[in-house]
Legacy VTK file of the C-alpha trace (Angstrom):
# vtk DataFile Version 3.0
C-alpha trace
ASCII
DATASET POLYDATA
POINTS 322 float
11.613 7.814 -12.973
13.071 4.427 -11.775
13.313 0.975 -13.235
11.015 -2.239 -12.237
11.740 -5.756 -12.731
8.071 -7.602 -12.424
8.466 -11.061 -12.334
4.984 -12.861 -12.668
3.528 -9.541 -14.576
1.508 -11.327 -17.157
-0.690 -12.720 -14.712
-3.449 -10.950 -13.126
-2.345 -8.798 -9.661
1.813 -8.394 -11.623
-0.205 -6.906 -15.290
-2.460 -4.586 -13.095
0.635 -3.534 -10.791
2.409 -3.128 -14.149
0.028 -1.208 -15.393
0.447 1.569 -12.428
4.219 1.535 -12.958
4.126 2.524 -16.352
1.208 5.331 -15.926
3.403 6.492 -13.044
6.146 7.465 -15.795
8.482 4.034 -14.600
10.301 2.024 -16.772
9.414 -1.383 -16.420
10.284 -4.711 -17.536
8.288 -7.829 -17.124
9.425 -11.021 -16.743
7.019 -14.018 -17.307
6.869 -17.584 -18.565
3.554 -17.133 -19.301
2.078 -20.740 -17.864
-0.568 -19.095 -16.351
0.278 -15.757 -17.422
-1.191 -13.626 -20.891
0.956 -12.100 -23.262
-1.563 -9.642 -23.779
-2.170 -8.468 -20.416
1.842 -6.894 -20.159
0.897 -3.401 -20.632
1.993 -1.343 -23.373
5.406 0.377 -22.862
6.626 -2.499 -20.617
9.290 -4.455 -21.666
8.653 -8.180 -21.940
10.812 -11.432 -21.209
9.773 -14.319 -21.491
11.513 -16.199 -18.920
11.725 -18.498 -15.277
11.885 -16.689 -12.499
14.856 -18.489 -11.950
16.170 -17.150 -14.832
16.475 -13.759 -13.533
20.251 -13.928 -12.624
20.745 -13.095 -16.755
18.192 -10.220 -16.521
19.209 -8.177 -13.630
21.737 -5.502 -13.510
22.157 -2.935 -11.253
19.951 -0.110 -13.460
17.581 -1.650 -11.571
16.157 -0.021 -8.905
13.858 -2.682 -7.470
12.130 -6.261 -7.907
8.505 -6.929 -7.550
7.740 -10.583 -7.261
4.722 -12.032 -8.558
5.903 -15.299 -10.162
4.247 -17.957 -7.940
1.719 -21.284 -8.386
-1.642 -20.167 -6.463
-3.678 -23.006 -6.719
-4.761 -24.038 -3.469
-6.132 -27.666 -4.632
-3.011 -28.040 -6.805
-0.879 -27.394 -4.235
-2.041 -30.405 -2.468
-1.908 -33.049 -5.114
1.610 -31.605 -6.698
3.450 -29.715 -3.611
7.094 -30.354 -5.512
6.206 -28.159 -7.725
4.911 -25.087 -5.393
8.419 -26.284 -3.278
10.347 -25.956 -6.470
8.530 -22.769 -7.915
7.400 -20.790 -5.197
10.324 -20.929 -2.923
13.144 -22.041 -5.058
12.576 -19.596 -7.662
12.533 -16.446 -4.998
15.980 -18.345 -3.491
17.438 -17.938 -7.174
15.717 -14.577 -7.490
17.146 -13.247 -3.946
21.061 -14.359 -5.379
20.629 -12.794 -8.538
19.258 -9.683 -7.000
22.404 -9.721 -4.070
24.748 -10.668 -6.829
23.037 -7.061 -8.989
23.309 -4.832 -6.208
19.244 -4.925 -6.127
18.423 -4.301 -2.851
14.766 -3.020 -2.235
11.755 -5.753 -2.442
7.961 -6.134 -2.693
6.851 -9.753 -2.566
3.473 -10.481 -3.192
2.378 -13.094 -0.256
-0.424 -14.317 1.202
-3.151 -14.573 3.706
-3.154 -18.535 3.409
0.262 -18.340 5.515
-2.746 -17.706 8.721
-4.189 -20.937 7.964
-6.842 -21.259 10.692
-7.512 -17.928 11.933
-7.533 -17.375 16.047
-8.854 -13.961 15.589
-11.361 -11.667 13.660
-9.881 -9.583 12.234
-6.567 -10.966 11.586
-3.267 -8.943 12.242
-0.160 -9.093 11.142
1.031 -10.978 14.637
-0.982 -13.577 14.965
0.481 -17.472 14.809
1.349 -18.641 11.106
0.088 -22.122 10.393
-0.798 -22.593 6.587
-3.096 -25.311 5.921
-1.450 -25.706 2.253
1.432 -26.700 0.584
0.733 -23.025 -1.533
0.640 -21.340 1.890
3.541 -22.918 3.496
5.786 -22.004 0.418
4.848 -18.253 0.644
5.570 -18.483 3.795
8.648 -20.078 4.010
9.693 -17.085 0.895
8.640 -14.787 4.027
11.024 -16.016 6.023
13.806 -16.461 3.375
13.278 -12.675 2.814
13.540 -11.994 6.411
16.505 -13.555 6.679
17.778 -11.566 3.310
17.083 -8.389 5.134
18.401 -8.854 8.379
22.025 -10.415 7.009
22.547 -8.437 3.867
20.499 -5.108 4.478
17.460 -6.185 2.101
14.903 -3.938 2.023
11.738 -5.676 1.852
7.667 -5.337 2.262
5.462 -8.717 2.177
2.251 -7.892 1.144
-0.380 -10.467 2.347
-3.644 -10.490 0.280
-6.744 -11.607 1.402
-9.668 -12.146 -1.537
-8.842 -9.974 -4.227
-11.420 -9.208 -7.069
-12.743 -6.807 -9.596
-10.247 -6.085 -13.547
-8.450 -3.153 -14.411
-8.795 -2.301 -17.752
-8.381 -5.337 -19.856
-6.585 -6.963 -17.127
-8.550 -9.725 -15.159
-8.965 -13.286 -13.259
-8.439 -15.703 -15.875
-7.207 -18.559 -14.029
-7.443 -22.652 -14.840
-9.175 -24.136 -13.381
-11.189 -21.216 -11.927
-11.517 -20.976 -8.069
-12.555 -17.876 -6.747
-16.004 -16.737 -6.242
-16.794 -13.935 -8.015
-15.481 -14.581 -11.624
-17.324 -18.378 -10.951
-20.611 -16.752 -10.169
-19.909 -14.537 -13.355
-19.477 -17.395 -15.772
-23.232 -18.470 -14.404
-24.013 -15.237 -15.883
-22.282 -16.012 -18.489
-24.190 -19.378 -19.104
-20.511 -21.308 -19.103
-21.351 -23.239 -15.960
-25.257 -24.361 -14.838
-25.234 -23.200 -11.354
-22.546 -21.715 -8.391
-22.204 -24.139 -5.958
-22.341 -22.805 -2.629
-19.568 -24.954 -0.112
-21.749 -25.271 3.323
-25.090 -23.472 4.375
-24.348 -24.249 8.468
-21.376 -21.420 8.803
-21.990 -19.417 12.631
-22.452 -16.223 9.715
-25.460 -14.190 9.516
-26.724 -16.109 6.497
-24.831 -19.387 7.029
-22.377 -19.099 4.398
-18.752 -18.175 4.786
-17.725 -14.941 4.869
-14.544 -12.877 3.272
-12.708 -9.800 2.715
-12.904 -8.507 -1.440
-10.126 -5.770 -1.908
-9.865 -4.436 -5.662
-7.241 -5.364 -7.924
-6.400 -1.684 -8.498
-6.344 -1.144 -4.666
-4.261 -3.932 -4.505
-1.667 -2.419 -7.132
-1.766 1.351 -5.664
-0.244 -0.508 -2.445
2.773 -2.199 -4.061
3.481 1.251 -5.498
3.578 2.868 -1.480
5.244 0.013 -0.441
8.282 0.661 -2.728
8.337 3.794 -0.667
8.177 2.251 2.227
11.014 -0.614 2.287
13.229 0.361 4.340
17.022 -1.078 4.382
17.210 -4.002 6.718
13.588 -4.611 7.545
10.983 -6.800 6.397
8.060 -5.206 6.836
4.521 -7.489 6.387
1.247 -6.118 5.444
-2.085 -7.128 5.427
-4.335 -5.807 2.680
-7.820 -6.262 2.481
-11.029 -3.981 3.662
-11.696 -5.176 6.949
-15.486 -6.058 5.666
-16.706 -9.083 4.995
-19.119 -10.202 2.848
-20.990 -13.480 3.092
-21.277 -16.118 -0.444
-25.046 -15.440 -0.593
-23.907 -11.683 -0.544
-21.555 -12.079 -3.384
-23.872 -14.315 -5.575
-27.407 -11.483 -4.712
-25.092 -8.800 -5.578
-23.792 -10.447 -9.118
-27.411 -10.782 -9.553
-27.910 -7.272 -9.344
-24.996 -6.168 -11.611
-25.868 -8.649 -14.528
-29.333 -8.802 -14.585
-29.153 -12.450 -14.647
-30.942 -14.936 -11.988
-28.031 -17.204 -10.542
-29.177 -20.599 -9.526
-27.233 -21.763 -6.363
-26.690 -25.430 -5.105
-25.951 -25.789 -1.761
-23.629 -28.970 -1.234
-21.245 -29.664 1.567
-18.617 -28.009 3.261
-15.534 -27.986 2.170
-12.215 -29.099 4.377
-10.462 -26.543 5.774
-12.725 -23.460 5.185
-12.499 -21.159 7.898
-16.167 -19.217 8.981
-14.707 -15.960 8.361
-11.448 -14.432 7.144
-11.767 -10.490 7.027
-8.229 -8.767 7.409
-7.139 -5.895 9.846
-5.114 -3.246 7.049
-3.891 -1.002 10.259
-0.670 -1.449 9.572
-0.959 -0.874 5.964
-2.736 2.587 6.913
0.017 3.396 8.908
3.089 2.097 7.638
2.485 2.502 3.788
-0.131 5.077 3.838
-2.496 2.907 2.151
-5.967 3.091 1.981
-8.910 1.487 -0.349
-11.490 3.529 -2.002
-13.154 1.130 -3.975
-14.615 -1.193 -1.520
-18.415 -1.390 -2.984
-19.103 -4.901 -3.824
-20.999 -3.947 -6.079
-18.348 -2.096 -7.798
-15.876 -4.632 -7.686
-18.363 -7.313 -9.285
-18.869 -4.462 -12.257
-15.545 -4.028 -12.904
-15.087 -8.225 -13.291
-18.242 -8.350 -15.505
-17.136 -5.914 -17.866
-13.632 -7.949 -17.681
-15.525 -11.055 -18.285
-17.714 -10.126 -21.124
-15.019 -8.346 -23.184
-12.994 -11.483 -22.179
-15.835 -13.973 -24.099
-16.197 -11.884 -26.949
-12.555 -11.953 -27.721
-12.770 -15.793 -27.196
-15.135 -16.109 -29.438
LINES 1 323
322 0 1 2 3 4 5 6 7 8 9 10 11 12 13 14 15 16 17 18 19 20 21 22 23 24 25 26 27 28 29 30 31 32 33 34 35 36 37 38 39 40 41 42 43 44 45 46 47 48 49 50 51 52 53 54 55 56 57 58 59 60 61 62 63 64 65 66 67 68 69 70 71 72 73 74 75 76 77 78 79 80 81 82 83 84 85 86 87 88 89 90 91 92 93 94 95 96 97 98 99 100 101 102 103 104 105 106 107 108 109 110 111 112 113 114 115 116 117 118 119 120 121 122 123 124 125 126 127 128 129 130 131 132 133 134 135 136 137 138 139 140 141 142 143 144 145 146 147 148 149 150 151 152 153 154 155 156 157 158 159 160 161 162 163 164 165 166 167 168 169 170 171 172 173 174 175 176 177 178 179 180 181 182 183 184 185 186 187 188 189 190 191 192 193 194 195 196 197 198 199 200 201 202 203 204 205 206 207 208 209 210 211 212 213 214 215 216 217 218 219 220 221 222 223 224 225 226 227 228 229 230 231 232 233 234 235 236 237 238 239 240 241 242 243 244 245 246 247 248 249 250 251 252 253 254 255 256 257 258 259 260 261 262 263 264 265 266 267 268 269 270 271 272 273 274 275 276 277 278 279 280 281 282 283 284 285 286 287 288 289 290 291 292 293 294 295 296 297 298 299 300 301 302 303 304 305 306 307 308 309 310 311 312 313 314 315 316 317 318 319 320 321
């Protein structure tokens, strides 16, 4: 058994990571200041502080065996109209978080990044080498924690894995998307379903994609987790290793709205308005690396699996709103 700090593990990738942990026999301890974050989604038999990130320096202590680092703004829009507060969040809290961890003798790290630090992709599918150039405040701040953590690792013997997610989707249990504002597809198509919103609006019908809508790479949630777990295996003293993790499919809007149609049951009007800035054609990931390095591979990478596992989510998530 070893012991897991989880900063950020009341929101939705740290809980279902958390989750793992503890049915992998761990002792964890979450640590969470629940602005975006749900008490009820730290899983039983974690420990729970409610704390900044930045806070951490009074938490740590060298029982600790490693950090996993969740505790980030995501909100690509938000990011745009308030980057102090990604600069101050984002990359300042991992700066305090990387002294209190030196300063605990804590030295083995899984950092949950990005694929936003691509921006622009030259390349289909996208690998771990090709340029960074993030086209957002949120994706230059995950970045710049990449390189932070690099340097970590290469002057103090860090050992570190940066784990760079491309759409991820689906619930575990009665742990979910339940982000505000919304922005990602599939839960937004869901509350159509749901009759909380009219209609899913559908950014740009022009795309060079088979159907002319953009195209992206789902990975499940609990794929997602079952990585961070391998990559604590993996970090290696010294080294920063970066991941990719996604399927290496891609599947179109249209696809993603037809296939919530089939799960619910429920017609899904679509409005087709423009495009939006900044929207790449197609962002589908190349997880070689992950295969090799970490030993990682996804087995539930049905759509149509992924969007039954978030309408379950959803629907026990109105009832208990209710």
């Amino acid at each position: 058994m070893s012991k897991y700090l989880v900063t950020g593990g009341a929101g939705y990738v740290g809980s279902v990571v958390a989750a793992h942990l503890v049915e992998a026999g761990h002792a964890v301890t979450v640590l969470d200041d629940l602005s975006t974050g749900f008490r009820e989604a730290v899983p039983a038999g974690a420990a729970f502080i409610e704390a900044r990130v930045q806070d951490a320096a009074a938490r740590l202590d060298p029982s600790f065996d490693a950090v996993l680092h969740f505790a980030a703004f995501s909100q690509v829009g938000e990011s745009v109209t308030a980057p102090e507060k990604y600069w101050a969040n984002n990359v300042g809290g991992t700066m305090a978080l990387l002294a209190a961890m030196r300063e605990a003798g804590v030295r083995t790290l899984v950092f949950s990044s990005t694929a936003a630090t691509y921006g622009e992709p030259v390349s289909t599918p996208i690998t771990e080498t090709d340029p960074t150039a993030p086209t957002s405040p949120y994706g230059a701040s995950k970045l710049a924690v990449d390189h932070m953590i690099a340097g970590e690792c290469a002057a103090h013997g860090l050992a570190a894995v940066s784990l760079r997610y491309f759409n991820v989707a689906g619930a575990y249990g009665s742990c979910g998307e339940r982000h505000d504002p919304e922005s990602h597809l599939i839960p937004l198509v869901l509350q159509v379903a749901l009759g909380q919103r009219e209609a899913i609006s559908v950014y740009g019908d022009d795309y060079p994609t088979p159907d002319g809508t953009c195209v992206r790479d789902y990975i499940h949630v609990a794929d997602l987790a079952e990585a961070h777990l391998l990559a604590l295996d993996a970090a290696t003293p010294g080294e920063h290793l970066v991941c990719n993790l996604g399927n290496g499919n891609g599947f179109s809007v249209r696809e993603v709205v037809e296939t919530v149609r089939k799960v619910t049951g429920h017609a899904i009007p679509e409005v087709v308005v423009g495009r939006r800035g900044g929207d790449p054609a197609v962002l589908v990931a190349s997880a070689a690396r992950a295969h090799e390095r970490l030993g990682w591979q996804p087995s539930r990478a049905d759509l149509a699996e992924i969007v039954a596992d978030a309408w379950a989510f959803a629907r026990r998530a109105e009832h208990t709103d209710e």
